[in-house]
PDB file of N, CA, C and O in Angstrom, chain B, residues numbered from 101:
ATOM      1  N   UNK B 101      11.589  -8.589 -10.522  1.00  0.00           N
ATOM      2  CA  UNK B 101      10.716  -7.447 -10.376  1.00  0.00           C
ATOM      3  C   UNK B 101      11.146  -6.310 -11.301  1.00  0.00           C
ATOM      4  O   UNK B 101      10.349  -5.585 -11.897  1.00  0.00           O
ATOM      5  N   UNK B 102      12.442  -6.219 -11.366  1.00  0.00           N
ATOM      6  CA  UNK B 102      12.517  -4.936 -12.634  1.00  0.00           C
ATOM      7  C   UNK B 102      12.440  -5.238 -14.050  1.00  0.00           C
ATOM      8  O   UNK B 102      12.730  -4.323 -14.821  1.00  0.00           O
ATOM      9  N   UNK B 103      12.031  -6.591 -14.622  1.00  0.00           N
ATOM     10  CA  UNK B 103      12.042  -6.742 -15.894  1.00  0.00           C
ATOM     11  C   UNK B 103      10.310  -6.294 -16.116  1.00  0.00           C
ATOM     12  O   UNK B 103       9.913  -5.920 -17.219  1.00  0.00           O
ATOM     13  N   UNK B 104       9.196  -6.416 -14.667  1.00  0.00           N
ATOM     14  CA  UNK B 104       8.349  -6.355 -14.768  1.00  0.00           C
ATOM     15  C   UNK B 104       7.918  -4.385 -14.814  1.00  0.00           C
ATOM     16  O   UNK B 104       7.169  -3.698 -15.508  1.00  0.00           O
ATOM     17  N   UNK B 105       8.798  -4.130 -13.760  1.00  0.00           N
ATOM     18  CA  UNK B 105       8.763  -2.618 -13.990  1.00  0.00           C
ATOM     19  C   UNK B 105       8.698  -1.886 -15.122  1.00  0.00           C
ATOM     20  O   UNK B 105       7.714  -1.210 -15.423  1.00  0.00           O
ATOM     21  N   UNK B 106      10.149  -2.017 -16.076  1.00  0.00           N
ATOM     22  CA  UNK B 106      10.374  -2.141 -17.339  1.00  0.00           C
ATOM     23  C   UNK B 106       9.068  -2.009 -18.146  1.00  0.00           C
ATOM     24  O   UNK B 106       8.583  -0.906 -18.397  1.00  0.00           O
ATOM     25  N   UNK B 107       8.639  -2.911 -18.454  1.00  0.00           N
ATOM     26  CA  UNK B 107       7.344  -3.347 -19.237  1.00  0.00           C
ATOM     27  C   UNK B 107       6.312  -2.252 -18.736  1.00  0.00           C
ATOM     28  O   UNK B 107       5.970  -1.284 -19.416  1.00  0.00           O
ATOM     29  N   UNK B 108       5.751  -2.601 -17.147  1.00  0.00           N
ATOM     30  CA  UNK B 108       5.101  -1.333 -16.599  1.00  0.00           C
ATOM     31  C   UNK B 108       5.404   0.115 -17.164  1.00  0.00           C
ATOM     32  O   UNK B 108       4.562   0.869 -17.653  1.00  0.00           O
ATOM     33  N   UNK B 109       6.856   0.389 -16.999  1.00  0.00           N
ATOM     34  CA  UNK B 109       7.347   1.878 -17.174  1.00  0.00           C
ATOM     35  C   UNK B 109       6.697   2.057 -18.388  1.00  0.00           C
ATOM     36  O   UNK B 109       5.851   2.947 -18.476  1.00  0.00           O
ATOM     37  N   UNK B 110       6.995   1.255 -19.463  1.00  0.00           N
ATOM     38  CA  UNK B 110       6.585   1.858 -20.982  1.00  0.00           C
ATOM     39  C   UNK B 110       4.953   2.351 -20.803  1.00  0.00           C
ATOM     40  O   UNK B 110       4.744   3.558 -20.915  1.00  0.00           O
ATOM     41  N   UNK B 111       3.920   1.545 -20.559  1.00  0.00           N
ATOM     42  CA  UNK B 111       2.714   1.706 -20.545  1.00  0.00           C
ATOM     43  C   UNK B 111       2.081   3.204 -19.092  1.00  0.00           C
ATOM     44  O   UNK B 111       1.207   4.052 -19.273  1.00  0.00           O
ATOM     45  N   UNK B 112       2.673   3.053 -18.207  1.00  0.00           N
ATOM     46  CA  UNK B 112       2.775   4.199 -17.197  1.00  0.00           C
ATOM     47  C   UNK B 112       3.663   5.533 -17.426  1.00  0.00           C
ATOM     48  O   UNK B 112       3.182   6.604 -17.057  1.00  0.00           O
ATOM     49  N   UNK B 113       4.577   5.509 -17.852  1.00  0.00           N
ATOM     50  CA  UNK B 113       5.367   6.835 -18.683  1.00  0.00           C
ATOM     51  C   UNK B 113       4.488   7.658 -20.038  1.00  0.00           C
ATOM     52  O   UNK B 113       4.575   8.886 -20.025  1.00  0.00           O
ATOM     53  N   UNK B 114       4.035   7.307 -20.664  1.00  0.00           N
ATOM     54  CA  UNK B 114       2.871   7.084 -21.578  1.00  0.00           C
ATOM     55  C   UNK B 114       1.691   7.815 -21.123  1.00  0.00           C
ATOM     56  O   UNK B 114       1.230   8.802 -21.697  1.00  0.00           O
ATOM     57  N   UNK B 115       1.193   7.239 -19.984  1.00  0.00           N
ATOM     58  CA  UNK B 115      -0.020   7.523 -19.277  1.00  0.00           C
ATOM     59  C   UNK B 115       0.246   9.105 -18.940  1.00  0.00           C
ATOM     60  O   UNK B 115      -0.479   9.918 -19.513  1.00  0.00           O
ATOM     61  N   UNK B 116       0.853   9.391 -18.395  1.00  0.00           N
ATOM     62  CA  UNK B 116       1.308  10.330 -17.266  1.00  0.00           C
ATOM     63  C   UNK B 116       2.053  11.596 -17.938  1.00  0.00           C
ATOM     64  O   UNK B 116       2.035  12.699 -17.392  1.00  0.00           O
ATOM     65  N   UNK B 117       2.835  11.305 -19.402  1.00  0.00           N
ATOM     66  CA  UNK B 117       2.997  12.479 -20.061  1.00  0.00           C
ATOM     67  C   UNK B 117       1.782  12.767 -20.536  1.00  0.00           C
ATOM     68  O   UNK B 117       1.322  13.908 -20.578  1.00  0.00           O
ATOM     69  N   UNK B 118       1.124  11.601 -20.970  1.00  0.00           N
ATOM     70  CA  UNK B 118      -0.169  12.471 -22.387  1.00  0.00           C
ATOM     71  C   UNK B 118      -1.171  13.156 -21.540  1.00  0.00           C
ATOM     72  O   UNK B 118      -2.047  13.775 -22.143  1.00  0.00           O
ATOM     73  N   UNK B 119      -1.202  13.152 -19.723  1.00  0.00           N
ATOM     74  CA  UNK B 119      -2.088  13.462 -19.048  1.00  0.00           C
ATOM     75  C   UNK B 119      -1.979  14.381 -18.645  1.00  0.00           C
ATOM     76  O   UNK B 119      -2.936  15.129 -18.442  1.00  0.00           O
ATOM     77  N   UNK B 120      -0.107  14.822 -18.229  1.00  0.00           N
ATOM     78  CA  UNK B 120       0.479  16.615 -17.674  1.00  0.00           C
ATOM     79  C   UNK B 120       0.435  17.021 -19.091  1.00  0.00           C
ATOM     80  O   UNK B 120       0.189  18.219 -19.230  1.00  0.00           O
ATOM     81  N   UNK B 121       0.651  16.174 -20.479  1.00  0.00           N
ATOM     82  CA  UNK B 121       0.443  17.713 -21.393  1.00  0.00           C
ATOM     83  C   UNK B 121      -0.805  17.657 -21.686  1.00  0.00           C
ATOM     84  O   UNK B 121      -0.964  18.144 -22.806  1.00  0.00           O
ATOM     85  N   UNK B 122      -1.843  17.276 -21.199  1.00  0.00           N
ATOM     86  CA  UNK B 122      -3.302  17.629 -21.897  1.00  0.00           C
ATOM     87  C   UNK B 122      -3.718  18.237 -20.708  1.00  0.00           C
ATOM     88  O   UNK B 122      -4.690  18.963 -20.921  1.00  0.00           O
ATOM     89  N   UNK B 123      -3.200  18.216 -19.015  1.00  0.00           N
ATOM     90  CA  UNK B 123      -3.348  19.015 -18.056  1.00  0.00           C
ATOM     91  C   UNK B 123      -2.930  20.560 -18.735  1.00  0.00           C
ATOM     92  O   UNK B 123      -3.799  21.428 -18.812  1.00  0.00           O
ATOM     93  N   UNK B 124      -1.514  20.818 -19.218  1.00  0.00           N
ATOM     94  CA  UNK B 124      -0.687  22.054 -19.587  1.00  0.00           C
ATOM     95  C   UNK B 124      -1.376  22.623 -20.490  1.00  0.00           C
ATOM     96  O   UNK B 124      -1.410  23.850 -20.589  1.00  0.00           O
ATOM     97  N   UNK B 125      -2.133  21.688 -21.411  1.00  0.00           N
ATOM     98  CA  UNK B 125      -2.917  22.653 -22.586  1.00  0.00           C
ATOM     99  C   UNK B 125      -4.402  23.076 -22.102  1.00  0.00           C
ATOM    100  O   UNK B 125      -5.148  23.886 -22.653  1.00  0.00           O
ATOM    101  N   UNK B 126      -4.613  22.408 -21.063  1.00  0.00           N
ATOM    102  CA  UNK B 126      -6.166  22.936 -20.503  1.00  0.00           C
ATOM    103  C   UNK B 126      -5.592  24.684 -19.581  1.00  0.00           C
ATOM    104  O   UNK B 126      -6.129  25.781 -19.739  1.00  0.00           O
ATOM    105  N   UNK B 127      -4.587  24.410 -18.826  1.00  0.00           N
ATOM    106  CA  UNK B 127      -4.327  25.344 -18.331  1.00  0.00           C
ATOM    107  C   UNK B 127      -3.298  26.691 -19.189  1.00  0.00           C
ATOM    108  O   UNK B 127      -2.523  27.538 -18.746  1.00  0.00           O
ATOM    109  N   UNK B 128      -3.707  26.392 -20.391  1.00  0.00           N
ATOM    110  CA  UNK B 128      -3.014  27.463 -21.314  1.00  0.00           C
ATOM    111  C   UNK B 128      -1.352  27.469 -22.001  1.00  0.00           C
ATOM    112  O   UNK B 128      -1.065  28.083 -23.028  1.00  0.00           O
ATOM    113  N   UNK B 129      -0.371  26.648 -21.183  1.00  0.00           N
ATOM    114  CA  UNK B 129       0.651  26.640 -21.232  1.00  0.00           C
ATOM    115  C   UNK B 129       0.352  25.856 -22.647  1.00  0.00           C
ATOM    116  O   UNK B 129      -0.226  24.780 -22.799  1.00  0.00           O
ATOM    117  N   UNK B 130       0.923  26.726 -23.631  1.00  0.00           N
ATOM    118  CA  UNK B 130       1.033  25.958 -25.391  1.00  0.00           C
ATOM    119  C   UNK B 130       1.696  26.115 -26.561  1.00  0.00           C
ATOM    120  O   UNK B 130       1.513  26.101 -27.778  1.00  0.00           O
ATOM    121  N   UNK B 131       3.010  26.358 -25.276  1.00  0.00           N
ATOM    122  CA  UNK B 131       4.250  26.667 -26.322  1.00  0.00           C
ATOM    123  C   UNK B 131       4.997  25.087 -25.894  1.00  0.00           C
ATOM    124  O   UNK B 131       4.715  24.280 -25.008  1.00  0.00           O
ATOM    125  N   UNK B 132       6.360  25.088 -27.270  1.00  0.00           N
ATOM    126  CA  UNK B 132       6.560  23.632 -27.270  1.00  0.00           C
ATOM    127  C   UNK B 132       7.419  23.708 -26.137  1.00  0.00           C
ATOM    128  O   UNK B 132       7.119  22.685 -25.521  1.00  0.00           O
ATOM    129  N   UNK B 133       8.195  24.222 -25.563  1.00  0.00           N
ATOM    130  CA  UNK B 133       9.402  23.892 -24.188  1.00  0.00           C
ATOM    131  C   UNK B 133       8.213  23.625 -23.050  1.00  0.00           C
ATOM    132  O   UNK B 133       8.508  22.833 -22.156  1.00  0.00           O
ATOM    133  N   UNK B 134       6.940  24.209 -23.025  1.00  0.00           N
ATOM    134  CA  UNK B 134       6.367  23.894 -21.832  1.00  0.00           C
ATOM    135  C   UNK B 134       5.684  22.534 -21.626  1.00  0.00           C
ATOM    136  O   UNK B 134       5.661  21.943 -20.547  1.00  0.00           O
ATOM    137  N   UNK B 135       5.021  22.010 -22.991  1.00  0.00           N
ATOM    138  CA  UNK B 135       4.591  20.861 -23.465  1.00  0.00           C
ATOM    139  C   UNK B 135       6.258  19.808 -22.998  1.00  0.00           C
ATOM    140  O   UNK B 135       6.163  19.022 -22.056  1.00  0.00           O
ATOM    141  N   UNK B 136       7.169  19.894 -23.501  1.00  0.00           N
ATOM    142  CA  UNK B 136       8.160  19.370 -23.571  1.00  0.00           C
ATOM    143  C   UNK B 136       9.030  18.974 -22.064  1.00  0.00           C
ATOM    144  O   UNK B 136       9.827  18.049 -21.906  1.00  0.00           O
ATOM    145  N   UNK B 137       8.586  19.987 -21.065  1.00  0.00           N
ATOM    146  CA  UNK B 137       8.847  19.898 -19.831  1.00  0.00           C
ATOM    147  C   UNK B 137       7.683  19.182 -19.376  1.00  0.00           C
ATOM    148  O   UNK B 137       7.904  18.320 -18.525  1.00  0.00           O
ATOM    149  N   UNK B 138       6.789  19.306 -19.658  1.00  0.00           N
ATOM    150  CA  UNK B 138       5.502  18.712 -18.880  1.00  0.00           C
ATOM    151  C   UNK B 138       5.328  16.939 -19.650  1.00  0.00           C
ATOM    152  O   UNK B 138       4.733  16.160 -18.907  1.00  0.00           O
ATOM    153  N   UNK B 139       5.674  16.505 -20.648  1.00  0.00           N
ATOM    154  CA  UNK B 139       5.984  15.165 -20.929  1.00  0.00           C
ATOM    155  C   UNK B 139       7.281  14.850 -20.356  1.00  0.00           C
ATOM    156  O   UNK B 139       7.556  13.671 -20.578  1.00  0.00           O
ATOM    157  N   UNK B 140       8.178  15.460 -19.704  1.00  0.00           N
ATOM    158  CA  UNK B 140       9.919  15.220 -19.385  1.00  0.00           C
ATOM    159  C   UNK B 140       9.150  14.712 -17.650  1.00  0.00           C
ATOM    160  O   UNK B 140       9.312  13.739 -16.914  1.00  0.00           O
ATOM    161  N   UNK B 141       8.471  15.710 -17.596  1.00  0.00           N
ATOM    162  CA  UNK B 141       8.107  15.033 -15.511  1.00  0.00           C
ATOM    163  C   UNK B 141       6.967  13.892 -16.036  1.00  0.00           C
ATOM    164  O   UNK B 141       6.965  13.057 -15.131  1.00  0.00           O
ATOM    165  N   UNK B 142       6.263  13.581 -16.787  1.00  0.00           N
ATOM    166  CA  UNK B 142       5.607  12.253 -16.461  1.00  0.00           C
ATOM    167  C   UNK B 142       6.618  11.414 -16.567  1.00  0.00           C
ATOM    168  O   UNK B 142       6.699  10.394 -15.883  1.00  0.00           O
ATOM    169  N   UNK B 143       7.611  11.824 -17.567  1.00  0.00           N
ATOM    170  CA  UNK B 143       8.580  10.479 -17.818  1.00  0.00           C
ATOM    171  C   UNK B 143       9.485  10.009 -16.446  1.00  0.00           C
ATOM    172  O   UNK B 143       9.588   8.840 -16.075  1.00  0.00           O
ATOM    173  N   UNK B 144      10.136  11.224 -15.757  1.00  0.00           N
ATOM    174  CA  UNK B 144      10.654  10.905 -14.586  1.00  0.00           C
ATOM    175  C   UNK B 144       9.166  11.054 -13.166  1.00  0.00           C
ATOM    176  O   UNK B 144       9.370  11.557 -12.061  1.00  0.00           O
ATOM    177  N   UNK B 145       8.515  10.783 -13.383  1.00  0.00           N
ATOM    178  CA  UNK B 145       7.331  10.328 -12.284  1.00  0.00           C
ATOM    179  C   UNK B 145       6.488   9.057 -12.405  1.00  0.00           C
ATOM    180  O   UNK B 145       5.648   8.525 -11.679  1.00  0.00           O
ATOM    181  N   UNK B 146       7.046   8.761 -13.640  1.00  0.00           N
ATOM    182  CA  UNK B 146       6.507   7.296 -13.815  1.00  0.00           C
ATOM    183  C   UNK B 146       7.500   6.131 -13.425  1.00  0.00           C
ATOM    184  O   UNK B 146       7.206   4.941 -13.303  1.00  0.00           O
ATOM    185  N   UNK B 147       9.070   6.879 -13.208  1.00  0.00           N
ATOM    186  CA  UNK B 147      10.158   5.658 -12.171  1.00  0.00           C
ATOM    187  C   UNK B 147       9.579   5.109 -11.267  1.00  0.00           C
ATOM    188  O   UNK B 147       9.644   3.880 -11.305  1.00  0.00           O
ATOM    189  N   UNK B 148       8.953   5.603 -10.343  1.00  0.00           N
ATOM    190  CA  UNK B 148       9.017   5.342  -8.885  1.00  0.00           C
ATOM    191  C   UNK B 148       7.794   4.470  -9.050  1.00  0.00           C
ATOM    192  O   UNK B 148       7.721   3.337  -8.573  1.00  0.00           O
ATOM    193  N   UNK B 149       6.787   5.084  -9.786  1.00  0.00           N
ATOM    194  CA  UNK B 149       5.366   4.586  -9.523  1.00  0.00           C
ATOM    195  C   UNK B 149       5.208   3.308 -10.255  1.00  0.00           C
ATOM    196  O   UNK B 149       4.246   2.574 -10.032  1.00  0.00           O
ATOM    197  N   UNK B 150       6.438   2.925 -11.419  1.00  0.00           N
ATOM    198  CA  UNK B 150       6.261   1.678 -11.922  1.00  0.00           C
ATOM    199  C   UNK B 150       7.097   0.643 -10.964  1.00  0.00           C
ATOM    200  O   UNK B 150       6.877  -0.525 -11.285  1.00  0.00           O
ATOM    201  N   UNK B 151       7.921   0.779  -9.966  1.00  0.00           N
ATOM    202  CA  UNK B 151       8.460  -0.011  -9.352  1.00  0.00           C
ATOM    203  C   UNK B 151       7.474   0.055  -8.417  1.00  0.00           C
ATOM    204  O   UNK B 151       7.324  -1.054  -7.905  1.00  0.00           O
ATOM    205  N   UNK B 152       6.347   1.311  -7.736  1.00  0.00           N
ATOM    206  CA  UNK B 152       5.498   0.614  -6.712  1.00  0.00           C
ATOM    207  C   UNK B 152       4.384  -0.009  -7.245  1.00  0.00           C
ATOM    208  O   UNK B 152       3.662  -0.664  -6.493  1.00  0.00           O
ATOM    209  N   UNK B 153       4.090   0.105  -8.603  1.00  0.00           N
ATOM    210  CA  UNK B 153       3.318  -0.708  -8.527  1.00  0.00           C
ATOM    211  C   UNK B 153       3.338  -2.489  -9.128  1.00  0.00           C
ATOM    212  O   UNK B 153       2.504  -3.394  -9.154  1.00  0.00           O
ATOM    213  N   UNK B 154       4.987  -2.318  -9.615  1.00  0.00           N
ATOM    214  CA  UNK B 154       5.462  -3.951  -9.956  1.00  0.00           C
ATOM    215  C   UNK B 154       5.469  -4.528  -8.452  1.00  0.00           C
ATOM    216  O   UNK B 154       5.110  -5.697  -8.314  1.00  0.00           O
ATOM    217  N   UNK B 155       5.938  -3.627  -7.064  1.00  0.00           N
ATOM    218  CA  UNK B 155       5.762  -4.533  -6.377  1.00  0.00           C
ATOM    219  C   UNK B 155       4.738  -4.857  -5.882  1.00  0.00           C
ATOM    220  O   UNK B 155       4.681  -5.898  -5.227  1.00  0.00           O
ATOM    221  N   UNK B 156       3.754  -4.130  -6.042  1.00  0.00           N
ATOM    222  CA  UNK B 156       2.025  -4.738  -5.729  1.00  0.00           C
ATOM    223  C   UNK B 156       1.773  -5.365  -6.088  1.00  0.00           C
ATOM    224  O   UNK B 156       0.883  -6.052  -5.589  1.00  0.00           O
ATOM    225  N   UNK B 157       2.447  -5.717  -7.477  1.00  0.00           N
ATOM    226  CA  UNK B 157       1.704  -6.863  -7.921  1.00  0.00           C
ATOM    227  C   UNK B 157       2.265  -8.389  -7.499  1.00  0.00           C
ATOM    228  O   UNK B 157       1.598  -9.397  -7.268  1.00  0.00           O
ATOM    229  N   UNK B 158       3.683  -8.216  -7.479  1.00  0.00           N
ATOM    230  CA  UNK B 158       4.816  -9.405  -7.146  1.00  0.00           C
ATOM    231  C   UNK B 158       4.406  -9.683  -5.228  1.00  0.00           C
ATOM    232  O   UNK B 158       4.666 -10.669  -4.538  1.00  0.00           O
ATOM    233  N   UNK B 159       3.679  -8.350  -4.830  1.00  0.00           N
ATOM    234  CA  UNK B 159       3.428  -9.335  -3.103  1.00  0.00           C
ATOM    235  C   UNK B 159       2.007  -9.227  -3.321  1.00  0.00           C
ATOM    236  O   UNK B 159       1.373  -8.957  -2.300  1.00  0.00           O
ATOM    237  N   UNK B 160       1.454  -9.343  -4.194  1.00  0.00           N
ATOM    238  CA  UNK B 160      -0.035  -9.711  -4.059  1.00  0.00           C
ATOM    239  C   UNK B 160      -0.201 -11.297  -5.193  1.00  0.00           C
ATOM    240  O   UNK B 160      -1.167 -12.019  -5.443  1.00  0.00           O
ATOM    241  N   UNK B 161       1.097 -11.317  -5.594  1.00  0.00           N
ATOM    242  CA  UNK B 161       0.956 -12.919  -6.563  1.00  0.00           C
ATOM    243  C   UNK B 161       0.710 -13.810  -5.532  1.00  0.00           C
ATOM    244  O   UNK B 161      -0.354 -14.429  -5.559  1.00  0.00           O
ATOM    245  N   UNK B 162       1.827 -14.068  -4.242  1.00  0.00           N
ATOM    246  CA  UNK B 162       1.828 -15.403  -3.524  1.00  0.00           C
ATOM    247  C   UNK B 162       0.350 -15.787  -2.922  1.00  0.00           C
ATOM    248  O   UNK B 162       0.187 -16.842  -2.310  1.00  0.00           O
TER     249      UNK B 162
END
């Protein structure tokens, strides 16, 4: 299950920065440390959510 996470993480880390910094630039924040913090939390919010969703997929295989 974590080699599958792994793989997940890249494509979900990805997702989730380009979405809080295009959230941060709708809401004005458009200097680079704020952009830079706001891609730093998709990267650590995409841990958790790629291991829940590797295991959705690993108990929805059998």
């Amino acid at each position: 299950m974590f080699r599958l996470a792994t793989i997940l993480y890249a494509m979900i880390a990805t997702t989730l920065a380009g979405s809080l910094i295009v959230a941060a630039l709708v809401m004005g924040y458009d200097t680079w440390m704020q952009l830079i913090i706001a891609a730093c939390f998709g990267a650590v919010f995409a841990v958790p959510a790629s291991f829940f969703v590797a295991q959705a997929i690993v108990s929805n295989k059998k």
